[in-house]
N, C-alpha and C positions, 0 to 999 in steps of 0.2 A: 653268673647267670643262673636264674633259680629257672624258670621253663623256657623253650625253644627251640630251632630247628638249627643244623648242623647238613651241610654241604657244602661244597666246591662254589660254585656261583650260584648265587641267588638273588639277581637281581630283579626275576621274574616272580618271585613268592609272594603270593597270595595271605601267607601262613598266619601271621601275625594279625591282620583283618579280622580273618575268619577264627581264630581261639579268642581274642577279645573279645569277640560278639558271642563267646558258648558260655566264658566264667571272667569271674573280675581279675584274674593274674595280667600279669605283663608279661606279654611272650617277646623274645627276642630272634633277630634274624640273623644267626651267625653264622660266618663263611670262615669254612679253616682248610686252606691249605693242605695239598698230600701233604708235605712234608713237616707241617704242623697236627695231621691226624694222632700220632701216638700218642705223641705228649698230652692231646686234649685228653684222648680215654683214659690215660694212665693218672690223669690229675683227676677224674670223677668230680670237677667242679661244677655241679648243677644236682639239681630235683629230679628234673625228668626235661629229655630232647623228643622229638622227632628226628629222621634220620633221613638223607637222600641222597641221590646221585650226588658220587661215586660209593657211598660208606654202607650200601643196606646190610654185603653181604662182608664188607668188611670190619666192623665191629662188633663182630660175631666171637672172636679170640678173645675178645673184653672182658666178655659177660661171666658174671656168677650164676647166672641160671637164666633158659630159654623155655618161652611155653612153648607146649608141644605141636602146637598150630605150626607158629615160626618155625620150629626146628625141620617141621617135614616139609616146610616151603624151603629152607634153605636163607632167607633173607628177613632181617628185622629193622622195622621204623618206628619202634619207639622204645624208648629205653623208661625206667625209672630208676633211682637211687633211692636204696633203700637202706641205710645205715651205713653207706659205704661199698655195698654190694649192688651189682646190677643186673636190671630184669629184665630182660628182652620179649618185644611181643609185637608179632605183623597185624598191625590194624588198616591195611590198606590189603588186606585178602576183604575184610568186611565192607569196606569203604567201595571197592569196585564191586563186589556180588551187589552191591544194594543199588549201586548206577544200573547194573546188567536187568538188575529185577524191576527198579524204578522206567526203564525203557522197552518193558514187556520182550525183551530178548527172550524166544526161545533156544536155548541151547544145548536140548534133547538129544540125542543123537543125531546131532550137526557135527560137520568137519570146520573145525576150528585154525584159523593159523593165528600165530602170534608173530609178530616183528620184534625179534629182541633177542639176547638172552641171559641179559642180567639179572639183578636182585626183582626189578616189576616183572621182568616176564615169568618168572619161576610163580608169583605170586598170581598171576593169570593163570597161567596152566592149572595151577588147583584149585582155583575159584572154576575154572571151566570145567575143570573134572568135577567138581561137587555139582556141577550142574548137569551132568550127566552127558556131558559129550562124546558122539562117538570115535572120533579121532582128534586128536592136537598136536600140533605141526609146529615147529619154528623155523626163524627165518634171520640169518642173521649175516653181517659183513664178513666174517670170520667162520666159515664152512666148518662145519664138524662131522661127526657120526649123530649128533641130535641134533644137528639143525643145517637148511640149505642155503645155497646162496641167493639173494634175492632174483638174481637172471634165472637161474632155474625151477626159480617157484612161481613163475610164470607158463611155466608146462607142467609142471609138478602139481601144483595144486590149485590149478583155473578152475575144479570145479568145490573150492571152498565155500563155505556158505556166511562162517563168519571170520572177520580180521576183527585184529586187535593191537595197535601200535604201543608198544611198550618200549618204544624207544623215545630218547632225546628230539629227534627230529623233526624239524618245525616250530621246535619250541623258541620263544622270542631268547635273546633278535634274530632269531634265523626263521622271521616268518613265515618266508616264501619255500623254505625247504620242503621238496615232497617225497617222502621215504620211498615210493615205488607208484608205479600209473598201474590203477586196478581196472582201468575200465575192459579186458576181455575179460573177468570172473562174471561170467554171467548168472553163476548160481549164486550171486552175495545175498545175503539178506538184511546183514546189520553189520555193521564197521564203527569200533569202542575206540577211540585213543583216547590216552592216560591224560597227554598234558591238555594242562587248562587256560596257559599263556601263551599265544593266544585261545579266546574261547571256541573259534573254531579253525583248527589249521589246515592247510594244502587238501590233505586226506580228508579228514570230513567235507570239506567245501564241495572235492569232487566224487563223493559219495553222495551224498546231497542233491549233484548232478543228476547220479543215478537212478533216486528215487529210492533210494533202500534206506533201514531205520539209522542213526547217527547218532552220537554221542562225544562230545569233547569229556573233558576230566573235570572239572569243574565240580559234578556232585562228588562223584570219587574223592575228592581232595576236601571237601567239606564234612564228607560222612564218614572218610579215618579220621580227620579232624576230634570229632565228639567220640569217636570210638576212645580215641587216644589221646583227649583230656578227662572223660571218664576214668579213663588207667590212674593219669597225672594224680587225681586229686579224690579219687575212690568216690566218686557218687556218679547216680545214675542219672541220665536225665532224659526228657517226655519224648514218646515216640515221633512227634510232628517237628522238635527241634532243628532234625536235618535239612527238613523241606524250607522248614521257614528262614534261618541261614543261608542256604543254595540261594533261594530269591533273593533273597536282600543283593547280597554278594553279585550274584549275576546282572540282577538291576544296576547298582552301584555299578559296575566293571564294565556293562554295556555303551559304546557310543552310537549317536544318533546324528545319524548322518542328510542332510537335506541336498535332494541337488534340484536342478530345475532353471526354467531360462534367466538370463539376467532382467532383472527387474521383475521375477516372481514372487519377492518377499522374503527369501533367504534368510538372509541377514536379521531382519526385525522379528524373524519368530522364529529364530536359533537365539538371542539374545532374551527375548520372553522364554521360552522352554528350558534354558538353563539356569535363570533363576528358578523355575519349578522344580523343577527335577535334581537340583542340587549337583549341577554338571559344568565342566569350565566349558565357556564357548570361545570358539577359534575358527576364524575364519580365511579360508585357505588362501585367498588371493592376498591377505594381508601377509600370510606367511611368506609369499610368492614375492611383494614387493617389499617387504625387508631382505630376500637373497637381490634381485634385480636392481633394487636403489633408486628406484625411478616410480613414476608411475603405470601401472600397466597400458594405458592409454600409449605410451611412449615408445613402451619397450614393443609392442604388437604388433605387426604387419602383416599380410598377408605374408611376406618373403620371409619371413623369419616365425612364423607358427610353431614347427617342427622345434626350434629350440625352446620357444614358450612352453610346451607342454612338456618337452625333458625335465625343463624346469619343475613345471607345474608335477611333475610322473615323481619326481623326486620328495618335494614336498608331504604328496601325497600320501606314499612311504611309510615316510617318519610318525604322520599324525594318524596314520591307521595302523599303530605299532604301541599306542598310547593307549589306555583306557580315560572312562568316566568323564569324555569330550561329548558336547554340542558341533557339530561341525557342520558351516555352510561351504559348500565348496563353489568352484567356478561354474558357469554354465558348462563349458567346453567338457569338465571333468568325464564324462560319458562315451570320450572319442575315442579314449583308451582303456582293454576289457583289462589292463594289469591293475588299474585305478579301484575299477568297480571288485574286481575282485580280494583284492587288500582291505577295503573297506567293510567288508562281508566279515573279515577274521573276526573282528571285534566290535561289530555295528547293526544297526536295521537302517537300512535305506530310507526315505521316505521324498517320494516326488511331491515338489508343491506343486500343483497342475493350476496353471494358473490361465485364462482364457488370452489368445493374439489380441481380441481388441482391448485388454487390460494391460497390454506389457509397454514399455516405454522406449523409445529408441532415444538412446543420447549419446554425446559425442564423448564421454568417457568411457564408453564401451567401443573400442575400433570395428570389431566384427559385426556389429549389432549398432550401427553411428546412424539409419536410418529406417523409414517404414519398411520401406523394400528388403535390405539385409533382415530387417529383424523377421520378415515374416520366411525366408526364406530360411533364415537360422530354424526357425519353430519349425518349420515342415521336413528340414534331413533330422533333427535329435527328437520331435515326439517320442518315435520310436521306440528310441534307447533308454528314452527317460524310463519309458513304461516295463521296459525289458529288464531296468537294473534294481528296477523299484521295489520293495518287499510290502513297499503301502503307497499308495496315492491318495494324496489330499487335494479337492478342491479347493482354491486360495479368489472364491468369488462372491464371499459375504466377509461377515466383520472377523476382523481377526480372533477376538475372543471364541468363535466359533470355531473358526482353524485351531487355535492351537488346542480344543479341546478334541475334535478330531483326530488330532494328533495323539494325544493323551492315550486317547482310548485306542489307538492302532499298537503303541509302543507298549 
C-alpha cells in the first residue's frame, strides 16, 4: 500500500472518494485487525496512511518523530514514511477547527462538553481551547476524575452551550443509535458531531429539532483530508479546495427522497432525476414486493396493514442507511415518524403535491381501489406529507417543469 487509511472497520469510509478527488494517487481502504495492528507498524509498508478508530492514540509507540501539535493533542491520524522513519501529525485538530469556523460557531467563552474520550475527543478539546473556550467538560461511559457519566451530565452540565460528539455512536450501521437526549440543555447553541456516515445522525437530527446551529463531520472529514494529503505528497493546495470537495461529496452522498400520494408521479420523476443527477433509483414498494413475493395489491388488507408497514418500516431502514439513492417510496411511508425520520439521516425529502382531481384511483392500489377511498386517503396524509417535507413540488404542469423545480430545491 503506497497511501491510505488503516482502522478496525471501515465500511463506512468516505476516504478513498474524497483523496481521489484532492490528487491523482490511489488511496486504499485498509481494515487491520487489533491483533494484526503490530505487525502493520512494525513492517512500515506504505508512504503515508491516515489513521482511525481504534489506532489514533495507539500508533503513537511507532513513530520516529511527532509534530508538536499531535504530541500536545495526545492523538495522530496521519502518519508519513519517510526513508523508513515515521512522522506523525493530527490533521483532523485542523479539519474540525475549519468545520467549527465554516459553521460560524462562536466558542468564546462557551461551556463546552465533549462526548468521548479517546484519540477525537482530546483533538476537540484543543481545537476548543484555541478557540478560546471557557470551560470543557467530558463525558464519557467509563467515569473518571476527567470525565462524567453521561446520566450525570444531565445535572451536571444542562447549562452547556456547546456539545460535541466525539464518539462512534450513530455511526452506520448503527444509525439509529443516540448517544444521549439533549433536549433539557436549554442554553445549546450549537451541537458538532464528528461522524459523517450517516450525514446526519440521531444528535444532529434532534438538535435540528431544537433549532440550534448543527453540524455532521462531513467537512471535518474532507478538510483533514487535503490537510493530510498536503503532508502525503508536500504540495499546497488553493484555499477554496475544501469547499469545493465538501460539495461534490455531500451532493454525491446525499439521497433524494420523494414521497406523496399513489398516483402522484413518484415513480416517473425519481427514474428522470436519477438519470440527472447521476443517482441509482429504487423504489421502495418494489423492494417491499421482492420480501412479500406477491403483489402488493394481494398482500394488503385492511386486517393485515400493521404487518405491511413492519414490512414496509423495515425496508425503509436498510434504503435510508444507503447513500447516492433516488428514492420513490409508498404513499403510506408518512404513517410512521421512524420512516420519516431515517430518511432525514442521509436525504432531503421532497413532496410531490400533486392536486385530488389529478390523482387516479385503481384497483392495484387496495387502500386507494376507489374515488371515495382515494380522496379520503388525501385528506388524513396532506398533512404529513407537508410536515415530513423539506421541499414541496407542485406535480400540475409538464413534467419537465417539475423536475426542474425539483432541481432547483435539491
Amino acid at each position: 500500500m503506497k497511501y491510505g487509511l488503516i482502522g478496525e472497520k471501515l465500511g463506512h469510509s468516505f476516504s478513498k472518494e474524497i483523496h481521489e478527488s484532492i490528487n491523482t494517487y490511489e488511496y486504499e481502504i485498509h481494515e487491520v485487525a487489533k491483533d494484526e495492528f503490530d505487525d502493520f507498524m512494525i513492517k512500515r509498508d506504505f508512504l503515508a496512511i491516515n489513521v482511525t478508530i481504534p489506532y489514533k492514540e495507539k500508533v503513537i509507540p511507532y513513530l520516529d518523530y511527532i509534530d508538536d501539535a499531535a504530541k500536545a493533542i495526545g492523538a495522530v491520524n496521519t502518519i508519513v514514511n519517510q526513508n523508513g522513519k515515521l512522522y506523525g501529525y493530527n490533521t483532523d485538530f485542523l479539519g474540525l477547527r475549519d468545520l467549527v469556523l465554516s459553521k460560524n460557531i462562536n466558542a468564546f467563552d462557551k461551556k463546552v462538553v465533549i462526548f468521548g474520550d479517546g484519540g477525537t475527543s482530546k483533538t476537540a478539546n484543543a481545537v476548543f481551547k484555541s478557540l478560546g473556550a471557557k470551560s470543557i467538560h467530558h463525558v464519557s461511559l467509563y467515569p473518571s476524575e476527567k470525565a462524567c457519566s453521561y446520566e450525570d451530565a444531565k445535572t451536571l452540565h444542562q447549562d452547556t452551550e456547546i456539545i460535541v460528539n466525539a464518539t462512534p455512536c450513530g455511526m452506520y450501521p448503527n444509525n439509529d443509535d443516540l448517544i444521549m437526549d439533549i433536549t433539557g440543555f436549554n442554553k445549546l447553541e450549537a451541537v458538532v458531531d464528528v461522524i459523517y456516515n450517516p450525514l446526519k445522525t440521531p444528535l444532529v437530527r434532534l438538535a435540528e429539532k431544537m433549532n440550534i446551529t448543527t453540524s455532521g463531520g462531513l467537512y471535518m472529514l474532507v478538510a483533514q483530508a487535503v490537510y493530510a494529503s498536503s503532508v502525503f505528497v508536500n504540495q499546497e493546495y488553493e484555499k477554496d479546495v475544501i469547499d469545493k470537495i465538501y460539495q461534490k461529496i455531500h451532493k454525491n452522498k446525499e439521497n433524494i427522497i420523494l414521497i406523496g400520494m399513489p398516483s402522484c408521479g413518484k415513480s416517473t420523476i425519481g427514474k428522470i432525476l436519477s438519470t440527472k443527477l447521476n443517482k441509482t433509483f429504487v423504489d421502495s414498494d418494489d423492494e417491499i414486493i421482492e420480501k412479500i413475493k406477491m403483489p402488493i395489491s394481494e398482500f394488503l388488507t385492511k386486517d393485515n396493514e400493521k404487518e405491511f408497514r413492519d414490512i414496509e418500516e423495515e425496508v425503509i431502514k436498510n434504503l435510508a442507511s444507503k447513500n447516492n439513492l433516488v428514492i420513490s417510496t409508498g404513499g403510506g411511508v408518512i404513517k410512521r415518524n421512524n420512516n420519516i425520520h431515517r430518511l432525514k439521516a442521509n436525504g432531503i425529502i421532497v413532496f410531490i403535491d400533486r392536486p385530488l382531481a389529478l390523482l387516479e384511483a385503481t384497483s392495484s392500489r387496495p387502500l386507494s381501489s376507489n374515488k371515495s377511498a382515494l380522496e379520503k386517503l388525501y385528506l388524513e396524509r396532506y398533512d404529513l406529507y407537508k410536515q415530513a417535507a423539506d421541499i414541496v413540488v407542485q406535480n400540475d404542469k409538464e413534467l419537465e417543469i417539475v423536475i426542474e423545480d425539483i432541481l432547483k430545491g435539491v
